[in-house]
C-alpha positions in Angstrom: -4.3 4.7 -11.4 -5.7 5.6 -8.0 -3.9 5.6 -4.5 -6.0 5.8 -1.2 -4.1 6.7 1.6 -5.5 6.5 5.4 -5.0 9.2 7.5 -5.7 8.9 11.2 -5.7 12.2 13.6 -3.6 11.0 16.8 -4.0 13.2 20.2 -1.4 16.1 20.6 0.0 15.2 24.0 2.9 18.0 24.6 4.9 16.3 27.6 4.4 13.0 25.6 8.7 13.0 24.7 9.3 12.5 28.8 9.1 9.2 29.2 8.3 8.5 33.0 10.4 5.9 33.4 13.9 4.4 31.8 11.7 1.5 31.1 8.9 3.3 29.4 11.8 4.6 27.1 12.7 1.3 25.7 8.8 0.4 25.7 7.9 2.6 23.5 10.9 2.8 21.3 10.2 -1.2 20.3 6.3 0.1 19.9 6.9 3.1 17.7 5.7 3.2 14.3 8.8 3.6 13.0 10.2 0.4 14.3 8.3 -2.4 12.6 11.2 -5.6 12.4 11.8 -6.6 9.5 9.9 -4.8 6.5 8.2 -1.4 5.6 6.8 1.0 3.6 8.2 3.4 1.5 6.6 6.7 0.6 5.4 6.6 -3.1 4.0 10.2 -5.5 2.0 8.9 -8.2 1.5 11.8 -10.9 -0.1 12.0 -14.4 0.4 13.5 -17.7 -1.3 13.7 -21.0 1.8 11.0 -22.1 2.4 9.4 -19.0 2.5 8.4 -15.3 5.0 8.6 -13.2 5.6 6.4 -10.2 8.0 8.1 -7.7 9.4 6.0 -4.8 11.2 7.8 -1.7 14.2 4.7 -0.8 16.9 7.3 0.9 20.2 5.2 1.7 19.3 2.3 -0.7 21.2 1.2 -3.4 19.7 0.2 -7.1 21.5 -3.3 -7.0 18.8 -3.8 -4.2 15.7 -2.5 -5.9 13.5 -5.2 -7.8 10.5 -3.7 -10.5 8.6 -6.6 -12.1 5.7 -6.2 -14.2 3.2 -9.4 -14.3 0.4 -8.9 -16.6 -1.2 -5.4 -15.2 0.4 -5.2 -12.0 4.1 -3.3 -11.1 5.5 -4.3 -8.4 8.3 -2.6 -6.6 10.7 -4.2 -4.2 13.9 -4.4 -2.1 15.8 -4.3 1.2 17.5 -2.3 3.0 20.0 -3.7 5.4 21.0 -1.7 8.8 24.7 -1.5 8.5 26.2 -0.5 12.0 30.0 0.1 10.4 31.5 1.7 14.0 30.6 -1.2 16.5 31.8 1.0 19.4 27.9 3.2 18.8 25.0 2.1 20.7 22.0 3.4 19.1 19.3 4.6 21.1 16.6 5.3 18.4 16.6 4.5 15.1 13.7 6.6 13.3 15.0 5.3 9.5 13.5 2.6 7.8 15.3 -0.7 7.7 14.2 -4.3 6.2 12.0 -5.5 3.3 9.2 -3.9 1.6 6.9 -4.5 -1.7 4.7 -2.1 -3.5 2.2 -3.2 -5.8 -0.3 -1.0 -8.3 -2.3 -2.4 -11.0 -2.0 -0.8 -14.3 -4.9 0.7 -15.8 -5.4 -0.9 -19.8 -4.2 2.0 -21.6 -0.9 2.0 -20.9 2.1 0.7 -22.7 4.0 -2.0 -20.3 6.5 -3.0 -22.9 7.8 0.5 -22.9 7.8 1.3 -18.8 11.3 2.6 -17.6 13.2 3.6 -14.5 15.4 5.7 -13.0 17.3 6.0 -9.5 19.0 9.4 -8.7 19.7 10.9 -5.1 17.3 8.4 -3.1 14.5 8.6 -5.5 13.6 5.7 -7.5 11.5 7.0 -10.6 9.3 4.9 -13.0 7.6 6.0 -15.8 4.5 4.2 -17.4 3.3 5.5 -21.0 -0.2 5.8 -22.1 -0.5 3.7 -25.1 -2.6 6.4 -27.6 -4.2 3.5 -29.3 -5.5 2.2 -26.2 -6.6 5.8 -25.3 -8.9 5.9 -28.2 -12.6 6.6 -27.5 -15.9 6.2 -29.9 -19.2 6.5 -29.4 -21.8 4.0 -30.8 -25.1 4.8 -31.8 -28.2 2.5 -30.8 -30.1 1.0 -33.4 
């Protein structure tokens, strides 16, 4: 189970904050990275033991009812929504830097794992599955050439 992550260096510009004018504000609010409409992507950690991987997916603010985990032959796939509920109408929000909307994450299982016996847990924000290594699966042998 690998994850590749892109990483792109972006210019350090220090007065960058001061928008120039009122206009440029709202400009680059709606251009930001963090406000994409309707879906994102949620941070994942992806660690391994001897016995096990363990998928950990960072959904602050979300509730389990609206977390989905499907496994379809050797892929897990994790996903939900999370709605942006404005409770006190009288606020007008001027940025909004947390994540809002849809999202889907996807990995494909490697063959020596046990899907029948995956599991998952949600506790402060942090949506944990755990994949086991199937041992029998693991098993290695080396055959000789005739």
């Amino acid at each position: 189970l690998k994850i590749l992550k892109k990483m792109t260096l972006i210019k350090y510009k220090p007065n960058d904050y001061v928008p120039s004018t009122f206009g440029s504000f709202f400009d680059r609010f709606f251009n930001d990275d963090h406000f994409n409409g309707n879906s994102y992507s949620p941070t994942v950690d992806v660690a391994e033991t001897e016995k096990e991987f363990e998928i950990q997916f960072h959904l602050p603010g979300m509730k389990k009812e609206n977390i989905n985990i499907n496994v379809d032959n050797d892929r897990l796939t994790v996903s939900g929504e999370r709605k942006f509920e404005n409770e006190k109408k009288d606020k007008n929000y001027h940025k909004v830097e947390s994540h809002y909307g849809t999202f889907s994450r996807s990995f494909y299982l490697p063959d020596t794992v046990n899907a029948e016996k995956i599991d998952a847990s949600y506790k402060d924000g942090i949506l944990t599955v755990t994949v086991p290594k199937d041992v029998k699966k693991e098993s290695k042998r080396t055959i000789s050439i005739k």
